[in-house]
MARTIKOL-138080 format. One record per residue (C-alpha): z, x, y; residue in one letter. Coordinates in steps of 0.1 Angstrom, whole numbers, plus 2048, in hexadecimal, padded with zeros to 3 digits. Each point is the difference from the previous one (the first is absolute). Example, Ala and Ser with C-alpha at 12.3 -4.5 7.8 and 13.67 -1.06 7.14 Angstrom:
BEGIN
84E87B7D3A 7F980E822S 
***
This chain:
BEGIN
B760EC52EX 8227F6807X 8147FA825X 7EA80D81CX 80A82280FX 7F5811820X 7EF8177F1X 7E67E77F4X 7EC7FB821X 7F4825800X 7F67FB7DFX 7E07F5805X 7F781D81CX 80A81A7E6X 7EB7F47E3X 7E080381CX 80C81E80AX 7FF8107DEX 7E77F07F3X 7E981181EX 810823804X 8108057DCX 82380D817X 81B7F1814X 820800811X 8167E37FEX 8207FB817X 8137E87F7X 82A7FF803X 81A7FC7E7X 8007DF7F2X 7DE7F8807X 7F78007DCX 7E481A800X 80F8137DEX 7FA7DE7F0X 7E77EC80EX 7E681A804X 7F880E7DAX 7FA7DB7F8X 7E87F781EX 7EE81C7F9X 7FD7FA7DBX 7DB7EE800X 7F3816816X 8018247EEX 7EC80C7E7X 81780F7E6X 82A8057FFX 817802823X 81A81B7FFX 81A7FD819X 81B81B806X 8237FA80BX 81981880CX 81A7FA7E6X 8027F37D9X 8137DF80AX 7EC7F1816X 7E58097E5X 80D7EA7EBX 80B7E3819X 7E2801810X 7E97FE7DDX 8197E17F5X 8007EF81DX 7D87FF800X 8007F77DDX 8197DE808X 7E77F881DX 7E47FD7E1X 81B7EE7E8X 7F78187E9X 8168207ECX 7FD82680FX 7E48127E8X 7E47E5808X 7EC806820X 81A81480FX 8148197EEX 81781F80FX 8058277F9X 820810808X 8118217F4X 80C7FA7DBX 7EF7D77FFX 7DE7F27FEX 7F37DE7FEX 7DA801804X 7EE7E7813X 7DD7FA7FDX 7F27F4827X 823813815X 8178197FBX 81C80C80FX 80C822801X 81381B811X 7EF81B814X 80781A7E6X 7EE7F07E6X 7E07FA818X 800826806X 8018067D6X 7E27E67FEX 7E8810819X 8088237F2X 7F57F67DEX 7E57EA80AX 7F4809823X 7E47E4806X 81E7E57F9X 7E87F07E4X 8067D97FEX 80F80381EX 7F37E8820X 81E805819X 821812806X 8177F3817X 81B81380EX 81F7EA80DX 81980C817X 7F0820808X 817801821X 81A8107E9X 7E981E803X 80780B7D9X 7F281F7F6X 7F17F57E1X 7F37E3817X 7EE81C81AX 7F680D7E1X 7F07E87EBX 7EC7F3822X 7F481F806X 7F48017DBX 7EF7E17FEX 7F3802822X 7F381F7F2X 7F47F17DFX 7EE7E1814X 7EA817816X 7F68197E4X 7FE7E77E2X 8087E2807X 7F17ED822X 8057DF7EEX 8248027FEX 8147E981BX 81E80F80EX 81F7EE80FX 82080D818X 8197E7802X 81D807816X 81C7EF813X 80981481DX 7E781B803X 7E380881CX 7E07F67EFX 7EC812816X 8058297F2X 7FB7EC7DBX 7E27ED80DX 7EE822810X 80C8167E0X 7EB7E47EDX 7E1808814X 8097E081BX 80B7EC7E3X 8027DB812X 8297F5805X 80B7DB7FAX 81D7F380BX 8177E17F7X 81B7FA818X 8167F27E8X 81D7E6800X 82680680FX 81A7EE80CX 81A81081CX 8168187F8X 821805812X 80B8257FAX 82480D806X 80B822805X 8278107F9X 81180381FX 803821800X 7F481C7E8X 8128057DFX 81F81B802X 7F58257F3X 8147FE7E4X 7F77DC7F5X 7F77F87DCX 7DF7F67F9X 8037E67E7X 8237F080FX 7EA7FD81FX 7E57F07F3X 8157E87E6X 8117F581FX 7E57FB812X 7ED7E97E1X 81D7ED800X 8067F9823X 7D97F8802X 8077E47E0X 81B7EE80DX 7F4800824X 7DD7F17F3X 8127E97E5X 7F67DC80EX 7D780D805X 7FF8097DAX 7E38147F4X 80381F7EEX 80F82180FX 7EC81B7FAX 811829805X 7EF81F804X 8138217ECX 7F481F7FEX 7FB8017D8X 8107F27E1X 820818803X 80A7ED821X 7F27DE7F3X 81C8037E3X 81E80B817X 7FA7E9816X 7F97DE7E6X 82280D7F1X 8117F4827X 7ED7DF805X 8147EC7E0X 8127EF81EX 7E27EF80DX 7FF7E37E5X 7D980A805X 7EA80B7E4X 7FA826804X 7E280B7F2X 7ED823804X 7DF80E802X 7F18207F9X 7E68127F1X 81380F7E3X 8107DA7F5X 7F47F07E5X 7E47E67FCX 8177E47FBX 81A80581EX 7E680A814X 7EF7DC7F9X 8237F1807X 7FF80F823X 7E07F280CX 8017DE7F0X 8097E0812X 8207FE809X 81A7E47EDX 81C7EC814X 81381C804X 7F881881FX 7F28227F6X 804823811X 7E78187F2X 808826802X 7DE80F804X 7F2827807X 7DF801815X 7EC7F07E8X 8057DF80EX 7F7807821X 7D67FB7FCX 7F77FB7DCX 8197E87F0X 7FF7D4803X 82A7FD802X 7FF7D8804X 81A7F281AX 80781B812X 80F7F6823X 81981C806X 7FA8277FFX 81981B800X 7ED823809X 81B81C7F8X 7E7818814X 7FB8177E6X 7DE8057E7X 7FC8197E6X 7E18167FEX 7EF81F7ECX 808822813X 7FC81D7F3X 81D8117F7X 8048227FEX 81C7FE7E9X 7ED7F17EAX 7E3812802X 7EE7D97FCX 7FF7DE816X 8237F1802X 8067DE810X 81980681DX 8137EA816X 7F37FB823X 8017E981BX 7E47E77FDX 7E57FF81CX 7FC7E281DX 7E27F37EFX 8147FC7DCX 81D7EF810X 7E67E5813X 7F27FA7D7X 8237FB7F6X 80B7EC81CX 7DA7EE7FBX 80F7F37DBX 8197E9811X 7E17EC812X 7EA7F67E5X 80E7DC7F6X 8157F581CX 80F80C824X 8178217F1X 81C81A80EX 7FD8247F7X 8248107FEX 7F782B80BX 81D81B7F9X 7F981581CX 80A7F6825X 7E27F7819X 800820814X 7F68157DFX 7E17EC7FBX 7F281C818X 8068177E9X 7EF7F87E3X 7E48107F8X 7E47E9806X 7EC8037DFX 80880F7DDX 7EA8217FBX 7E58027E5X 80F80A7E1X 7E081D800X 81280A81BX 81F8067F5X 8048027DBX 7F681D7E0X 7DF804802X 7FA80E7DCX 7F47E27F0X 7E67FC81BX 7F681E7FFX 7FB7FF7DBX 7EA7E1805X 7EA810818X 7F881D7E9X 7FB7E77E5X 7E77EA815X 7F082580EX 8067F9823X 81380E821X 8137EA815X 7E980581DX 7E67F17E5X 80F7DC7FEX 8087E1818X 82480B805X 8117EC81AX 81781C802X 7F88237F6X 81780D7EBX 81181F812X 7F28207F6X 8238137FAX 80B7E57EBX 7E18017EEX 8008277FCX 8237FD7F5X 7F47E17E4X 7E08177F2X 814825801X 8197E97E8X 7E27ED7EEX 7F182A7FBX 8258087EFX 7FF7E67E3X 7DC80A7F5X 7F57DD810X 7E681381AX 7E98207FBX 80481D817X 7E47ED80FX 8147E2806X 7E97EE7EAX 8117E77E4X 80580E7DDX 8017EE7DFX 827800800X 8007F1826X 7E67E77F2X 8187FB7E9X 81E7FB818X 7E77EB817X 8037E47E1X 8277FF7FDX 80E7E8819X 81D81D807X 80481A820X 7F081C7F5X 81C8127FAX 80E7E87E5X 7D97F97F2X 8018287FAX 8258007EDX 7F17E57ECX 7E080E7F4X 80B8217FAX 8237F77EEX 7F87E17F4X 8107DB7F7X 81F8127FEX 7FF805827X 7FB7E0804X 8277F7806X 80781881FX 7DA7F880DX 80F7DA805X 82380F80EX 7EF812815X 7EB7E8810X 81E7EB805X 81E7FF80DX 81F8147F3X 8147E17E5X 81F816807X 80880281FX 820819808X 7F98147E0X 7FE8247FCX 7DB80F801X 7F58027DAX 7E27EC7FCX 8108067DEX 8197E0808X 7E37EB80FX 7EC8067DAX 81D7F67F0X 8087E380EX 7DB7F47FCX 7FD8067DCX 8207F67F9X 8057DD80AX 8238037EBX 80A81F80EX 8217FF812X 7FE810825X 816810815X 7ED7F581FX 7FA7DD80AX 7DB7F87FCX 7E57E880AX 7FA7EB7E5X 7DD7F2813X 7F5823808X 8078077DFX 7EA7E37EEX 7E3807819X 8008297F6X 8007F67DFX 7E67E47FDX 7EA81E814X 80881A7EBX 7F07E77E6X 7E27FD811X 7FC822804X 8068097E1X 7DA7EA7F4X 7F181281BX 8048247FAX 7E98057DEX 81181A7E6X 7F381F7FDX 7FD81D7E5X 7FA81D81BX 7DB7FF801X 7FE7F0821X 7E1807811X 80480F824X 8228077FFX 813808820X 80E8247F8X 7F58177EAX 81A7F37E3X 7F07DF800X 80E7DA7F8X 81C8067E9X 8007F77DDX 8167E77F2X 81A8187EFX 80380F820X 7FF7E4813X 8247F17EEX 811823808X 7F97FE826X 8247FC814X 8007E781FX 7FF822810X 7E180D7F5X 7F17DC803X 80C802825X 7F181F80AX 7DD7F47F5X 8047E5819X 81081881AX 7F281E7FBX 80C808825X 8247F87FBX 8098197E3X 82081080BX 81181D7FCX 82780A809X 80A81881BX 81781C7FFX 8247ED807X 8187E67FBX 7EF7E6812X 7E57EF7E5X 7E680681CX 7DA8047EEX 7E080A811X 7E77E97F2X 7DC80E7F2X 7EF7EF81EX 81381781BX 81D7E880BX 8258027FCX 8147E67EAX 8247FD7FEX 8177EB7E5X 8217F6804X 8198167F7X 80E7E47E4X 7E17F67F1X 7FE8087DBX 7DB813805X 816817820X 7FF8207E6X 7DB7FA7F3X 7E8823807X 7E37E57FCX 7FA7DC80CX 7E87E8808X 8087EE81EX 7ED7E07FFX 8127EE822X 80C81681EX 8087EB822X 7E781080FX 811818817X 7EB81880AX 811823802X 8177F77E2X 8007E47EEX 8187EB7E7X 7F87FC7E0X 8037D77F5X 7EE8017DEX 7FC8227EBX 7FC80C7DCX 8088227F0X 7E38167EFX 80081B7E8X 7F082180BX 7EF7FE7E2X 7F17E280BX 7F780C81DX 7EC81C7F4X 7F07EA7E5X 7F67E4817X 7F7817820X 7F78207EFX 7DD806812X 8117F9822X 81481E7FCX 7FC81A812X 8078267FDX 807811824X 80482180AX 8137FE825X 80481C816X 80D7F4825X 818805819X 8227F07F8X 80C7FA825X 8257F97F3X 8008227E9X 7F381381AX 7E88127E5X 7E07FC7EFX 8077E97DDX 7E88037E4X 8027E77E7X 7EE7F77DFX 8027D7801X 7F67E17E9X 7FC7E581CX 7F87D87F7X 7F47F5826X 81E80C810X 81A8057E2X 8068217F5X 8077FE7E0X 8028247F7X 80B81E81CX 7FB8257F9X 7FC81F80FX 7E180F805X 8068267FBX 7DF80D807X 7F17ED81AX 7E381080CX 804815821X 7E87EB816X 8177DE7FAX 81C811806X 7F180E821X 7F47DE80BX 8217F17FBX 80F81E812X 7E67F581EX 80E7DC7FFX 826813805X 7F080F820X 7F57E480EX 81C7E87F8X 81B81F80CX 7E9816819X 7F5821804X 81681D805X 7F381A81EX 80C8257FEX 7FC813821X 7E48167F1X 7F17E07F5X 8067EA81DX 7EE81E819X 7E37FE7E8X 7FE7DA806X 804805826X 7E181E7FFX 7E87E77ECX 8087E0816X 7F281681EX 7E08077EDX 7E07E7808X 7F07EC7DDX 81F8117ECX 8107E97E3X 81B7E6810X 81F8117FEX 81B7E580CX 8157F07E2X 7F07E37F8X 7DC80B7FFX 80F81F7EAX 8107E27E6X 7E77EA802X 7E981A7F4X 81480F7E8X 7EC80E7E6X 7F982080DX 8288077F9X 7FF7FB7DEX 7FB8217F7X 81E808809X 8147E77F1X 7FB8007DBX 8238147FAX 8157EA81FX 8197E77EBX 8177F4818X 8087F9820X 80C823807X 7E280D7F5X 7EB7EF817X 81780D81BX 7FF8247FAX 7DA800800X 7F1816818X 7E27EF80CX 7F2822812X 7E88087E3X 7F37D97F8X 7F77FE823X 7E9823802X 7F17F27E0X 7FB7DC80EX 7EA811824X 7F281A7E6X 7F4824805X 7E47F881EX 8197EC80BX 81C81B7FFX 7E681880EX 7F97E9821X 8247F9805X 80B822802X 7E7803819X 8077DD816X 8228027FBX 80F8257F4X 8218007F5X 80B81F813X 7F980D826X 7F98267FFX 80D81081DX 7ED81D810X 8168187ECX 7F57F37E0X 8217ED7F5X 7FA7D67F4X 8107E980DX 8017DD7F1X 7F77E0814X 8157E0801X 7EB7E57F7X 81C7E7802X 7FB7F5823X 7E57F180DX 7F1826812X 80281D7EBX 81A819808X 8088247FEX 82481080DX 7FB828807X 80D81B818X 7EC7FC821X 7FC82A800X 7EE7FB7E2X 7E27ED813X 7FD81C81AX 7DD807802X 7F27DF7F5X 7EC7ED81EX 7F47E57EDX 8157E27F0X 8028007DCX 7F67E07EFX 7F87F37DCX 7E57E77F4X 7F6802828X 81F7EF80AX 81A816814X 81F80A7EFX 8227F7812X 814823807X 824808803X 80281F80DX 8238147F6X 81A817810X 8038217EDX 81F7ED7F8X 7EB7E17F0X 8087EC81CX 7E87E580CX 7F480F81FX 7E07E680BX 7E87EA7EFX 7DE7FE802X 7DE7F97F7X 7EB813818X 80E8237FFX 7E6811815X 80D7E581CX 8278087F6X 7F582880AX 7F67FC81DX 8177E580DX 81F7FC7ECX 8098267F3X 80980F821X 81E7EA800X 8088067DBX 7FA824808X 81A804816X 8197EC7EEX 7F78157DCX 7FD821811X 82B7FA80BX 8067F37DCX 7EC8187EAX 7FB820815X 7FA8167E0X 7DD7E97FEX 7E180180DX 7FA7EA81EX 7DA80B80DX 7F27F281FX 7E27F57F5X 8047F87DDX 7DF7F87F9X 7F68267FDX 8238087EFX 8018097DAX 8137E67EDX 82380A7ECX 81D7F67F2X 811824808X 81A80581CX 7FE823815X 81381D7F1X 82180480BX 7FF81981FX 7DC7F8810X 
***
């Protein structure tokens, strides 16, 4: 080996340690030389090839080159690599990128010829990392107990890794670093600050301020969009300005981390070079404070990388970077008092991002979450979400298990949304699948993928809309490599995900982007609303909106493949028209006929309708002229409930009799609604809302106590008081005692208190004149108390009427005295 590193004092200890437990956990900070130095120390002790994952495709391929120049011999020897769209085997070491693990194990599950995997900088908490531990973890204990597994990280705590691992022993290595001096702003940048002037400035303030220690400056951006804008400010430096992302090409990205000439360098780097990168010289680091990560996005309907602030423990790896060969300054563009505020580590991406691919995996590999050595569960909601998905492009059974076609998808290194375009529509999808999965080359253009497709096939074509030539190549080159992926097909696929099955070739080239779209997005099919305003409800349930200017504004079908993501309404960034045609060819069998009869609350009336629905589309609206009398009556109940019932007085005394009744049906309005059917009867003819007003519920509410019932509550609580001459007079149930108003000459001769159900009625006793003369509810009591005084009083008023002394042995009557007695 070459210059000593720190990391080669726990070498030793880790070799033991694997050697005696087959599993370990290795600490070890940036710099240290662990992605480097470890695959090669461990190279005479295992039985058969090491695989070792990293995060991202570039450091693949650094990290495999610069093990091959500590041999002295050419990549494709002993040590070889494996990234997305290159390969160069390597017989003793390879290095790969955690996607590819997860394909290997799939296909070969005991990992043959396999001695080790190693995964390095797990602390970035990947989700094909969780993944492909939980796999192999899986695969060692069922298959494989010989296999030696390895976590490598920089920052993170060993000891969850080390007990997930069954008490995996943890080495350390301290590491090597020099001070580093770190200056804040002076005050937090303005609201309305640009991003890239700020951090240009800031790079070029850090240069000349570090000009007589030398070394190389090295900046953090968010991505290559903001590594591009800014280069184009730094010409005034006199410094060479190279950058450094994932998506570069081989060649500048080998400019960027080779040693550094006579002149000073500034390298313009995204997150990649915090942990896994060897950036020689570096003495100064600019940290912009901002990282890009995979979120799920709504819009999207897939994992987009967003721009976020980055975490305390990624700004100490940045700032570690400016340590490694000398004393170094790290330059941060945020003031002092918003270190506070940042959160203190990035979330796992399982956490946070789409969870259809995993879920995909899982049913591949036959397992639940709660099955494997996750670190992190995946949440359940997300999961639910990724499977119910999954179950919609024919990928999962209704018993969640895998089918052929998801087996199929599982193989395509695509979301499973662009894997199911692809194999059911062929090569020919193969340009939007990589458009797509990238990012939009026109920027500021009008919606039609239709633009995008053009300017991809068309390297000559002229554009009206200024385009990204890089974004451009990189869509292309994958479109390429999609394209030897996807095999043909003559439409006797077996398994196919819909009853129509993989198309055939001729139908294959008549496809539109459109109808290619809606395979991917079966959930984002939209139809236009009534209006002016190009408003669409999509198939999945949510609202879309265009502008009112955009050429697809006056479209009755679209395919919105990017919406913002807001969640009541959203805007529609990337679309494509479709055919109705289409639409029933591609989506025939997920058409539904529906026969409606509700309540319209805004009509005010039952609405029967005769519907062809896609999800929530209506694609077809009629009415329903004979709708059967028992939907229309339901509907009718829903009216009642959502308007209330209407009480006539007969009605409403009923109500009032059967509330007073003991183990009699609940009569009060809610337990009457809530129990509705016995109503429905009686509303098989009621329409509208006037209807359901002029119903008299009298008769639905005998029928609801029934005839026993009737029968006892004529009983417990008549309707009618017969007085002792034989005429009935009705009760008032309305207040809380039952009441009766009659002449008080027509109770003479009664001595004992009339009552119903055994409760005493409340009396008004009248004048001959039906004036109220007393109250009361013990009339045998009001006789012989009270009626002397009324007596008196009534016999002045009413002389032609009788006024007995003892009215208790008087005949009652409503008669006066003839005139002259």
């Amino acid at each position: 080996m070459s210059e000593a590193l720190p990391i080669d004092d726990a070498l030793p200890p880790l070799r033991a340690a694997l050697a005696a437990h087959g599993r370990a956990v290795l600490v070890a900070p940036p710099g240290a030389g662990k992605t480097t130095r470890v695959p090669l120390a461990l190279m005479d002790q295992v039985q058969g090839k090491i695989i070792m994952l990293e995060p991202r495709r570039l450091a693949a391929r650094a990290a495999a080159e610069r093990m091959t120049s500590t041999l002295g011999e050419p990549v494709g020897q002993r040590v070889g690599y494996r990234i997305r769209g290159e390969a160069v085997a390597g017989n003793r070491i390879e290095v790969v990128t955690e996607g590819i693990l997860t394909r290997m194990i799939q296909s070969d599950p005991g990992l043959d010829g396999i001695g080790c995997v190693i995964f390095d900088e797990f602390h970035e908490r990947s989700l094909n990392a969780d993944l492909g531990l939980a796999l192999v973890w899986e695969a060692r204990g069922a298959l494989r107990p010989d296999l030696q597994l390895l976590v490598m990280s920089a920052t993170l705590e060993a000891e969850p890794v080390a007990a997930l691992l069954e008490d995996a022993p943890v080495v350390r290595s301290e590491g090597r670093a020099f001070p580093v001096e770190t200056r804040w702003l002076d005050r937090p940048l303005p609201a309305g600050a640009r991003f890239i002037d700020a951090a240009a400035r800031l790079i070029a303030d850090a240069e000349a301020e570090t000009r007589e220690t030398g070394g190389t400056v090295l900046a953090f951006l968010p991505g290559e969009g903001e590594i591009r804008r800014v280069s184009s400010l730094l010409g005034g430096t006199g410094c060479e300005v190279l950058p450094l992302y994932g998506a570069l090409d081989a060649k500048a990205q080998r400019a960027a981390l080779s040693v550094p000439g006579a002149q000073r360098r500034i390298v313009l780097a995204t997150s990649i070079a915090e942990t896994s990168l060897t950036i020689p010289e570096v003495r100064v680091v600019v940290d912009a404070g901002r990282a890009r990560r995979a979120r799920f996005d709504p819009g999207s309907g897939m994992s987009r990388l967003v721009t976020e602030r980055v975490s305390r423990a990624e700004a100490d790896q940045r700032r570690g970077r400016a340590g490694r060969v000398a004393p170094g300054v790290c330059y941060r563009m945020w003031a002092r008092a918003e270190e506070g505020g940042l959160p203190a580590f990035a979330p796992p991406e399982i956490a946070v991002a789409d969870l259809a691919g995993l879920a995909l995996e899982l049913a591949a590999w036959g397992a639940e979450p709660g099955d494997l050595a996750f670190l992190t569960p995946p949440p359940e909601g997300a999961l639910a979400e990724a499977r119910a998905l999954l179950a919609g492009l024919g990928a999962l059974d209704a018993a969640g298990r895998i089918t052929d076609h998801g087996k199929a998808l599982a193989r395509l290194p695509l979301h499973p949304r662009l894997a199911h375009m692809l194999m059911v529509a062929g090569p020919e999808a193969a340009d939007l699948a990589a458009l797509i999965g990238d990012r939009d080359p026109l920027r500021g253009a009008p919606s039609d993928l239709s633009l995008r497709l053009t300017a991809i096939r068309d390297p000559k074509a002229r554009l009206a809309h200024e385009a990204s030539l890089p974004a451009l190549h990189r869509i292309r080159d994958e479109a390429k490599r999609l394209r030897r992926l996807v095999p043909s097909r003559d439409g006797r696929g077996a398994s196919p995900p819909h009853p129509r099955g993989y198309l055939g070739e001729e139908e294959r080239g008549k496809l539109s982007p459109g109808a290619m779209a809606a395979l991917a997005y079966p959930d984002r099919i939209g139809l236009r609303r009534k209006g002016d305003e190009p408003r669409f409800v999509l198939s999945g349930g949510k609202g879309a909106v265009l502008d009112a200017g955009d050429p697809l504004a006056g479209q009755r079908l679209i395919v919105a493949v990017d919406l913002d993501g807001y969640a009541r309404e959203a805007r529609v960034r990337l679309a494509a028209p479709m055919r109705e045609d289409e639409l029933r060819d591609l989506c025939g069998e997920r058409i539904e006929a529906v026969e409606l009869c509700d309540w319209s609350r805004r009509e005010g009336r039952v609405r029967t309708r005769r519907q062809e629905r896609l999800g929530a589309l209506v694609l077809s609206d009629q009415v329903w002229p004979d709708a059967p009398e028992e939907a229309v009556a339901r509907a009718a109940l829903e009216g009642l409930r959502l308007d209330g019932l209407s009480w006539k007085p007969a009605a409403a005394r009923l109500r009032a009799r059967i509330a007073l009744v003991p183990d009699m049906p609940a009569v009060d309005d809610a337990s009457l609604l809530a129990e509705g059917d016995w109503l429905l009867p009686w509303l098989g003819k009621a329409r509208t809302l006037a209807d359901l007003r002029a119903l008299d519920l009298t008769r639905p509410l005998l029928a609801l106590i029934g005839w026993d019932g009737q029968q006892r509550l004529d009983r417990e609580a008549p309707p009618h008081f017969t007085t002792p001459l034989g005429r009935k007079v009705p009760i008032d149930y309305d207040h809380e005692t039952p009441s009766i108003e009659l002449r008080l000459q027509e109770l003479f001769g009664v001595t004992r208190h009339p009552n119903v159900g055994g409760r005493p009625l409340r009396i008004s006793l009248l004048s001959p004149g039906g004036k109220p003369v007393q109250v009361t509810m013990d009339l045998p009591g009001f006789w012989a108390s009270s009626y002397a005084d009324v007596r008196k009083d009534m016999r002045g008023r009413y002389p032609r009427h009788p006024w007995p002394e003892d009215p208790t042995e008087a005949d009652p009557t409503t008669r006066a005295k003839p005139r002259g007695t």
